[in-house]
FINUTI-8844 format. One line per 3 residues: number of its first residue (from 0); their letters; for each residue x, y, z of C-alpha. Coordinates in Angstrom, 1 decimal. Layout:
! residues N
NUM	A	X Y Z  ...
END
This chain:
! residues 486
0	XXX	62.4 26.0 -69.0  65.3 28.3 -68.0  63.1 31.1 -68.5
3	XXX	60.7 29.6 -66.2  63.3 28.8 -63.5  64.8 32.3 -63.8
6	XXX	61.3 34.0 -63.1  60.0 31.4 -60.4  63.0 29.9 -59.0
9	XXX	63.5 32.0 -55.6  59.7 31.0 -55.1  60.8 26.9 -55.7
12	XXX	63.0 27.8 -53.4  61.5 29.4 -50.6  58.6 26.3 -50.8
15	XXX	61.9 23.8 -50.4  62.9 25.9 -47.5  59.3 25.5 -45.9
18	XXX	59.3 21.5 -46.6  62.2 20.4 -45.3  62.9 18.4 -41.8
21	XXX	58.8 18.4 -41.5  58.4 14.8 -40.3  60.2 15.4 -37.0
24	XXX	57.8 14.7 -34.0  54.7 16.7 -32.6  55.6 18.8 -30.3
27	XXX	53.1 18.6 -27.0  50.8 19.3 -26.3  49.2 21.2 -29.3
30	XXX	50.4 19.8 -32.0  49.9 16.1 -30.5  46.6 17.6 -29.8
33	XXX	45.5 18.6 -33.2  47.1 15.8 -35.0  44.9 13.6 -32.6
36	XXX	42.0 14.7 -33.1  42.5 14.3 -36.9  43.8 10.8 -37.0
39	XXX	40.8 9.7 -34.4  38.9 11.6 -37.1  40.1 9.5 -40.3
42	XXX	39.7 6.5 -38.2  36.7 6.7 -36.7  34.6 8.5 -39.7
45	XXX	32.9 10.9 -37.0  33.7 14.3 -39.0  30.6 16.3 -37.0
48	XXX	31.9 15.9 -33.6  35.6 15.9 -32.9  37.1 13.2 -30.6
51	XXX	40.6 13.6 -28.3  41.4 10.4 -27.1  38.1 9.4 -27.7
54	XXX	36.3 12.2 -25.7  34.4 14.6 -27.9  36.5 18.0 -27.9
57	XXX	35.0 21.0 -28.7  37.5 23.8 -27.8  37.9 24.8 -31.9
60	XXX	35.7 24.9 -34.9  36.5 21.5 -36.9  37.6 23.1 -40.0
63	XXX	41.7 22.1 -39.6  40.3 18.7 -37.7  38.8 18.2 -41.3
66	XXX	42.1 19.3 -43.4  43.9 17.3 -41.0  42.1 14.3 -41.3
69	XXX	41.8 14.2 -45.2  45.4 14.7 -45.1  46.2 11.7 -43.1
72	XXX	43.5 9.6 -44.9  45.3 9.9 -48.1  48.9 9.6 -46.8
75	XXX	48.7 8.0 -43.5  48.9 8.8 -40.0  52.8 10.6 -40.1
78	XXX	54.3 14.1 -38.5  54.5 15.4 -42.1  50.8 14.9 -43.4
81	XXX	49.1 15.9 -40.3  51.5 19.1 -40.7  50.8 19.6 -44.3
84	XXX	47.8 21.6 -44.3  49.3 24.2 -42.2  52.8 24.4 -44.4
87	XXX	50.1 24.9 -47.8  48.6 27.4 -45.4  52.0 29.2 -44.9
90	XXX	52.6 28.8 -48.9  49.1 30.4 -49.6  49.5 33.3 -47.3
93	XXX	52.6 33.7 -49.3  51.3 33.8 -52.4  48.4 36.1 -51.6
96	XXX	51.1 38.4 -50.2  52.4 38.3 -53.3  49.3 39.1 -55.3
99	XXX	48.7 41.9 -52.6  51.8 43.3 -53.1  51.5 43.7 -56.8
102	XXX	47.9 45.1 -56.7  49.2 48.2 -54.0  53.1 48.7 -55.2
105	XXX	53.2 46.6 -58.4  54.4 43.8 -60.1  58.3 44.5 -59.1
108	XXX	57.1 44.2 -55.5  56.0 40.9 -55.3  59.5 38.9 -54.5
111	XXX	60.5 41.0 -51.6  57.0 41.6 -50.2  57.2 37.6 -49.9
114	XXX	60.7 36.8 -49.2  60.1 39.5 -45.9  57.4 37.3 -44.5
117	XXX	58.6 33.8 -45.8  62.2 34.9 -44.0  60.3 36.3 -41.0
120	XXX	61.3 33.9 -37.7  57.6 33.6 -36.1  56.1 33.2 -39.6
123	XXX	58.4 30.6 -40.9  58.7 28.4 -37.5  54.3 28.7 -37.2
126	XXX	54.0 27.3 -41.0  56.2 24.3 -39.8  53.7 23.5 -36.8
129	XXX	50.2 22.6 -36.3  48.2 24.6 -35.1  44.9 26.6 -36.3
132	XXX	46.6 30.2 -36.7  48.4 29.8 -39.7  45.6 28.6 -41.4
135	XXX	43.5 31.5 -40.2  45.9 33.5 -41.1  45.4 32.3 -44.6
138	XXX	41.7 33.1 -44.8  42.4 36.5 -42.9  45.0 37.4 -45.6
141	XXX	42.7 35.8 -48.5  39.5 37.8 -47.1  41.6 41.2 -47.3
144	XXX	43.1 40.3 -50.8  39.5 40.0 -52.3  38.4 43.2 -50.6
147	XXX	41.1 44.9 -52.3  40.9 43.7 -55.4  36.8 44.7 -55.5
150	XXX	38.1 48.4 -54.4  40.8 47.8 -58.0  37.7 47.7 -60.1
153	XXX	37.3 43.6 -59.6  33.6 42.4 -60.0  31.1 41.5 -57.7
156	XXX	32.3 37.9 -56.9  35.3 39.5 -55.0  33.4 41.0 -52.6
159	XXX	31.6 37.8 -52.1  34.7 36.4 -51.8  35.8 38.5 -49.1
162	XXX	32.7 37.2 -46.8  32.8 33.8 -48.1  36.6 34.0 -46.6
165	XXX	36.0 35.1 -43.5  33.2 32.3 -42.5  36.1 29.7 -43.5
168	XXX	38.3 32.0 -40.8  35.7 31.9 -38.4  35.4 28.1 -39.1
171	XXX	39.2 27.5 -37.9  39.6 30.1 -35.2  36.6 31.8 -34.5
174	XXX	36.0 35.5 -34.3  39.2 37.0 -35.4  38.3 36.0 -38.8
177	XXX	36.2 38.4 -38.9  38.4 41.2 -36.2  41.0 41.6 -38.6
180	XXX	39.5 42.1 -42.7  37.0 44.1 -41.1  38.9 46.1 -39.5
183	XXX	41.5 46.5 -42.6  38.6 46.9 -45.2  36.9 49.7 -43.4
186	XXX	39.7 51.4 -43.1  40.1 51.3 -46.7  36.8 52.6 -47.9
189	XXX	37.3 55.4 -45.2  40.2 56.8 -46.8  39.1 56.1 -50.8
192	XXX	36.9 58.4 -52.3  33.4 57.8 -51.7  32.6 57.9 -55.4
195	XXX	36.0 55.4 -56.1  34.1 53.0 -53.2  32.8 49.6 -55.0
198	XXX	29.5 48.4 -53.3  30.2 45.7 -51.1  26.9 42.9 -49.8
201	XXX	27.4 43.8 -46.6  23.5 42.6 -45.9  24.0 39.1 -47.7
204	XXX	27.6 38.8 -47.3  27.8 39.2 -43.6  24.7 37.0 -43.4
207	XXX	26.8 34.3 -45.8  29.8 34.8 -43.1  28.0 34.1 -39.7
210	XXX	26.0 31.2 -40.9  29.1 29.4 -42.8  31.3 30.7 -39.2
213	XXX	28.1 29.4 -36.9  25.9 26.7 -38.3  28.2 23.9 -36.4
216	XXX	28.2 25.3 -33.0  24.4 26.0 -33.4  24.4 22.4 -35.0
219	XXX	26.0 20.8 -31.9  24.3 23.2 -29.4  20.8 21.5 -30.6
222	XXX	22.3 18.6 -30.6  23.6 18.7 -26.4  22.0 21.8 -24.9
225	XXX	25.1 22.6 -22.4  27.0 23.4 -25.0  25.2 26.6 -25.7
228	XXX	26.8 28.3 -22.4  29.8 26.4 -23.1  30.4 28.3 -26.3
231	XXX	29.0 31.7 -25.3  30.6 32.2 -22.0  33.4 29.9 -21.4
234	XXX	35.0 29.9 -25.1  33.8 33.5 -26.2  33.3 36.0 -23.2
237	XXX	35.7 34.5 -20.7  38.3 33.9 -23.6  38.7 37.6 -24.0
240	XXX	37.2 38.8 -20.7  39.1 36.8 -17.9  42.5 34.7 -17.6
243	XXX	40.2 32.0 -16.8  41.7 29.6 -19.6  45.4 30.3 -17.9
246	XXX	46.7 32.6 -20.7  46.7 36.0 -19.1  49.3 38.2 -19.7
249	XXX	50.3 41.8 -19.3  49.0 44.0 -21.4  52.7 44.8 -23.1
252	XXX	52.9 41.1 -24.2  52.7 41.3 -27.5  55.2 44.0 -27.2
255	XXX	57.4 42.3 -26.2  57.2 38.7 -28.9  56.6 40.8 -31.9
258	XXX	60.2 42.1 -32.2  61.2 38.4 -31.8  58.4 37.0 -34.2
261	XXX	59.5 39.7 -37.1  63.4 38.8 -36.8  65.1 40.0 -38.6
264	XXX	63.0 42.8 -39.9  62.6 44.2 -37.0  65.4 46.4 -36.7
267	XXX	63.7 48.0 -39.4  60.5 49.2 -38.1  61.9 51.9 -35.6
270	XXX	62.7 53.9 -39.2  59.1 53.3 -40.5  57.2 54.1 -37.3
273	XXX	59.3 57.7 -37.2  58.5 58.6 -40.9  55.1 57.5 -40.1
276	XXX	54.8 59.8 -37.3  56.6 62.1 -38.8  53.8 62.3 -41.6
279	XXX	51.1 62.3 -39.1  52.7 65.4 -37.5  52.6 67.1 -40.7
282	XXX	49.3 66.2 -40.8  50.1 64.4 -44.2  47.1 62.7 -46.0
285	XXX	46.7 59.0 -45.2  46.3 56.9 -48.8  44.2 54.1 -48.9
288	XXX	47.1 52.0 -49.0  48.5 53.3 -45.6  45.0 53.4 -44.1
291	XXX	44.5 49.0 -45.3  47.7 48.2 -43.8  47.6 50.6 -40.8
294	XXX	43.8 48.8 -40.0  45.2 45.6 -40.7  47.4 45.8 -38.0
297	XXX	46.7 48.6 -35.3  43.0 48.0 -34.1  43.1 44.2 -34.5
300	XXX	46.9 44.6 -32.0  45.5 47.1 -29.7  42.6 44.4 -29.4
303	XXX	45.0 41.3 -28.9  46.7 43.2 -26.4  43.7 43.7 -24.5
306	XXX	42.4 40.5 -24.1  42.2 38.1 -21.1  43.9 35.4 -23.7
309	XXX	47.0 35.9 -24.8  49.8 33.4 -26.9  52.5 34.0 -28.8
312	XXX	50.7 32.8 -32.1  47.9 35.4 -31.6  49.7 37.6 -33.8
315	XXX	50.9 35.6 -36.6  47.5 37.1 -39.0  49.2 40.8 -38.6
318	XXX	52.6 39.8 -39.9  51.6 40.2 -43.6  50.5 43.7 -43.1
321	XXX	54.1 44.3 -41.1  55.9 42.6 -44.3  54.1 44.9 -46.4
324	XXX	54.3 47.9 -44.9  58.5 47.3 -44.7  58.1 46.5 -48.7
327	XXX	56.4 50.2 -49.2  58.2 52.0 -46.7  61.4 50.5 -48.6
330	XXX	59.8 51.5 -52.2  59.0 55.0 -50.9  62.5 55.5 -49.3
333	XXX	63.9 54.6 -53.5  65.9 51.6 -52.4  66.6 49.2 -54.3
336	XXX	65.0 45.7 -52.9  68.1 43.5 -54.1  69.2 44.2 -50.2
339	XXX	66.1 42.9 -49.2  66.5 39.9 -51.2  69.9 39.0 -50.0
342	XXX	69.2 39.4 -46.6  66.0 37.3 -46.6  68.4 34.4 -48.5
345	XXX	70.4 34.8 -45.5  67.9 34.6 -43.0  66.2 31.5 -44.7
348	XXX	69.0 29.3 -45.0  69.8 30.4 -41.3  66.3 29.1 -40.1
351	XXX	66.5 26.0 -42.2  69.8 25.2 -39.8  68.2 26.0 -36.7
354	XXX	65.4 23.9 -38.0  67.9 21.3 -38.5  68.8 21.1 -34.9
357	XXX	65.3 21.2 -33.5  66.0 17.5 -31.8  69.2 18.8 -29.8
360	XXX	66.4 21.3 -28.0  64.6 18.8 -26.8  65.5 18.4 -23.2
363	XXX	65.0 22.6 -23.0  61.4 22.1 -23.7  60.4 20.0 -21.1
366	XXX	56.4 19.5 -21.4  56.1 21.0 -25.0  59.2 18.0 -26.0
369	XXX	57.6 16.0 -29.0  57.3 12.3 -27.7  57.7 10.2 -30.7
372	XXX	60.9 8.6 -29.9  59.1 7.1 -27.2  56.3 5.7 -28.2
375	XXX	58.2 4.1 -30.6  60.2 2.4 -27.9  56.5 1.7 -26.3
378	XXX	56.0 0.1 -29.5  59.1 -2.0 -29.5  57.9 -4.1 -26.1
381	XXX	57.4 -7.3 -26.8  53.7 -7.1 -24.7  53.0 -4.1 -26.2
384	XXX	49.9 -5.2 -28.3  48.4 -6.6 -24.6  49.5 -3.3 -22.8
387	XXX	47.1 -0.6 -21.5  48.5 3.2 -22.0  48.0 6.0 -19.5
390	XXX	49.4 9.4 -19.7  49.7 11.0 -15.7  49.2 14.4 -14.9
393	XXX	50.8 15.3 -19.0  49.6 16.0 -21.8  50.9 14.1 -24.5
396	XXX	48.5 13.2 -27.4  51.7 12.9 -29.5  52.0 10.2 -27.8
399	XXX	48.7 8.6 -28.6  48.7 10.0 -32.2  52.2 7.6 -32.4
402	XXX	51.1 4.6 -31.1  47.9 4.6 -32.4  46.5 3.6 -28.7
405	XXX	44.2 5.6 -26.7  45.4 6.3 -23.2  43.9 6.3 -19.6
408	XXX	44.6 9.6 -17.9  43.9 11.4 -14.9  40.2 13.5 -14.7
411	XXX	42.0 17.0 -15.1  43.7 15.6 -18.1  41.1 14.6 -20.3
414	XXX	38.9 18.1 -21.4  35.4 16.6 -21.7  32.8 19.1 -21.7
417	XXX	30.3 16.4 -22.0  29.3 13.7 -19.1  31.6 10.6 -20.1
420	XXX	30.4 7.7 -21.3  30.9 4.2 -19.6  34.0 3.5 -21.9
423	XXX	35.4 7.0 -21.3  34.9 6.8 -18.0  36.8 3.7 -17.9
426	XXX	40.2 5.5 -19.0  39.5 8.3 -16.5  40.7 8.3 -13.1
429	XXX	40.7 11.2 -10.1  43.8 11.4 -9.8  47.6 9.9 -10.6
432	XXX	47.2 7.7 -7.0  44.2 5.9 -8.5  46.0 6.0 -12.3
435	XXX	49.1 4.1 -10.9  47.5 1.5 -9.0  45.1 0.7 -11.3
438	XXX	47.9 0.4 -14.1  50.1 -1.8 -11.6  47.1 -4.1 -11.4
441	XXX	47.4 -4.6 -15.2  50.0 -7.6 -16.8  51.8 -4.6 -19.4
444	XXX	51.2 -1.1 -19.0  53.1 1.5 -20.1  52.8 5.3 -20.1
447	XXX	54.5 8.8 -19.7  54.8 10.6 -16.5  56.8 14.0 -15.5
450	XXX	60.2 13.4 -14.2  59.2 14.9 -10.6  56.2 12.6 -10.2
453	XXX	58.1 9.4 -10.8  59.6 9.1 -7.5  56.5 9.7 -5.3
456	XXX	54.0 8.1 -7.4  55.8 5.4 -9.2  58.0 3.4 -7.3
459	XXX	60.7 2.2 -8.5  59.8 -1.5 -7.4  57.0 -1.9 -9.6
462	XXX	57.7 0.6 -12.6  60.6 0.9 -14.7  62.0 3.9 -16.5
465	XXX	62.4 2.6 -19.8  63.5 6.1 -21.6  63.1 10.2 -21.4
468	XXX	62.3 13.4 -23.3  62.4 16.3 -22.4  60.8 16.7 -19.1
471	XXX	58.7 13.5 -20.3  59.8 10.0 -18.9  58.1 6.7 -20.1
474	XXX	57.1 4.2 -17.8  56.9 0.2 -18.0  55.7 -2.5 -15.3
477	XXX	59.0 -3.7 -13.7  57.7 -7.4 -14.0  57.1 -7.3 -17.7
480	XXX	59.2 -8.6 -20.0  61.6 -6.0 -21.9  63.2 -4.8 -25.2
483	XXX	66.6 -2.3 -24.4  65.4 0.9 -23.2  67.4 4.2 -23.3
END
């Protein structure tokens, strides 16, 4: 047992690190979002077509709808089990980093190859939230980790693997599933020896990819013919093409988060990208083991970068190959990696502080605030049960995920691609005018509004503020009966 503990303890610990403080609330609006959709999901037994607040929502594949939902079937509807698939993510992409890191530098390499991503800021604060890119991520990293291990003299099933990965990837987050491994792997048989090169299935396997990545949107496209054009233009082409979805950036944008997102290994890269360049200069041969990571990251960035789409989590499926790279360039550079180690300690217990104190940040992020605390005041009404629930002009399915209610909303709010039916339609109004006198005509309603609509929209005479969050404040009829607000 001590043995044991010796060898694998830093990896106990690094899961502990990941684990704790989980169950805090969602944050809005996509982790509310996708822990929605899952709980509607458990509930309702509809696993073809997702539902957000009852509206089917087709904006993402249903793969972490699915992981969600099982999770929340078998251990309730909490923060921590709709977050656990992504935290396993993170600890999978960890542990393939690992077995990367052994099959390129060896088994010495493994600890600091995955204490440099666990310890990374954007890595470890994505694997604590829920959203679908750390569990692309993990089929990203997974696809690349079977290609390589086919080009180490692995048998056929790994290549098989590698395809059979990506379709998952494309069943989570669509087409950067398949961006990234290709992108890595072809770089890698370009610089290996063609008689070194393992045969790959690229007839089958890529065949096996796009109909495991496709067969539900072609399933739901026969199913209601609009959403055809809905996929193809307004979720593929205009995604990358236009701003049109309201996440256009500059083109230096991911410039600009990845320093942050690598903290604290950041400070590190300036010293890799000049021996790198230096080496290109000296028109040095490029290894296979440069030319994987270098196609891991550089096309699949210089892609990112160009697109009409653009979030901070875009980039979370490079960081592995940036973790790497530091590991080798360290190697190469005869250092021992007992710095590493100690720094990474460091930087993981500081993380685990600041992840401690996530609730004092609350009232800084105003929309994205997670809204738990007050639906469980909503809950604690005595009419609450009778109540009706609206959400104007936010976004807040945190909220609805922690009562357990769906809400009425305003038209712009609700995302249906679909005409609504008569029981949508219900909960849908044009806009917050119509939404507040309709909920003042109820006996209990209670909801969450932004703190500069309250004023003009809900007077004062016939809504209460029973508490706030953030830039979140939650509503209650002035006439109904009520438990202490705060």
């Amino acid at each position: 047992m001590k043995t044991w503990l010796r060898r694998w303890g830093w990896a106990l610990a690094v899961a502990a690190c990941y684990f704790v403080f989980l169950d805090r609330g969602l944050n809005e609006p996509d982790e509310g979002r996708y822990a929605e959709i899952g709980r509607e999901m458990a509930v309702d037994g509809d696993w073809f077509t997702p539902h957000q607040n009852g509206i089917p929502h087709f904006q993402k594949p249903p793969l972490l709808y699915w992981l969600t939902a099982m999770s929340i079937k078998a251990f309730g509807a909490h923060a921590w089990a709709a977050r656990l698939p992504a935290v396993l993510a993170a600890l999978g992409t960890l542990a393939l980093t690992a077995w990367l890191a052994r099959m390129i530098l060896g088994r010495g390499m493994r600890r600091a190859a995955v204490l440099v991503l666990a310890s990374s800021a954007g890595f470890f604060a994505l694997a604590r939230l829920l959203t679908p890119d750390m569990l692309l991520t993990f089929w990203i990293t997974a696809a690349i980790a079977c290609a390589v291990r086919r080009h180490q003299g692995g048998g056929e099933i790994w290549g098989a693997a590698f395809f059979l990965a990506m379709g998952l990837g494309f069943m989570t987050k669509g087409p950067m599933a398949l961006v990234v491994p290709l992108s890595a792997v072809l770089c890698l048989r370009w610089r290996t020896p063609r008689e070194r090169r393992p045969s790959m299935p690229w007839a089958t396997g890529l065949t096996l990819t796009l109909t495991l990545g496709l067969w539900w949107f072609v399933a739901q496209s026969l199913a209601h013919k609009k959403l055809f054009d809905y996929f193809a233009g307004d979720e593929l082409v205009k995604r990358f093409a236009s701003g049109k979805h309201g996440r256009n950036k500059p083109f230096w944008f991911f410039f600009a988060i990845l320093p942050v997102a690598f903290l604290p290994w950041t400070f590190l890269l300036p010293a890799l990208l000049r021996d790198l360049w230096r080496r290109v200069r000296a028109k040095a041969s490029l290894g296979p083991r440069a030319a994987l990571l270098i196609g891991w990251f550089l096309p699949p960035f210089i892609i990112l970068s160009f697109s009409g789409s653009k979030l901070p989590t875009y980039i979370l499926p490079l960081m592995p190959a940036l973790a790497l790279g530091v590991v080798v360039w360290w190697r190469e550079r005869g250092q021992r990696t007992v710095l590493l180690d100690r720094l990474a300690a460091g930087m993981l217990v500081l993380l685990v502080v600041l992840a401690s104190l996530r609730d004092l940040g609350d009232h800084f992020l105003k929309q994205q605030a997670d809204t738990q605390d007050l639906a469980e005041l909503a809950k604690a009404q005595p009419d609450f049960a009778e109540a009706t629930l609206f959400a104007a002009r936010v976004r807040a399915q945190g909220f609805t995920f922690a009562t357990g209610r769906l809400v009425s909303v305003t038209e712009d709010e609700a995302d249906h691609v679909l005409k609504p039916t008569l029981e949508q339609r219900s909960r849908l109004f044009d806009d917050m005018q119509s939404l507040e006198a309709a909920m003042a005509a109820r006996p209990a309603a209670y909801g969450l509004a932004r703190r500069e609509d309250v004023p003009s929209v809900f007077p004062s005479e016939r809504w209460r503020e029973i508490g706030t969050e953030g830039d979140f404040v939650l509503l209650g009829r002035a006439t109904a009966q009520a438990a202490p607000s705060r």
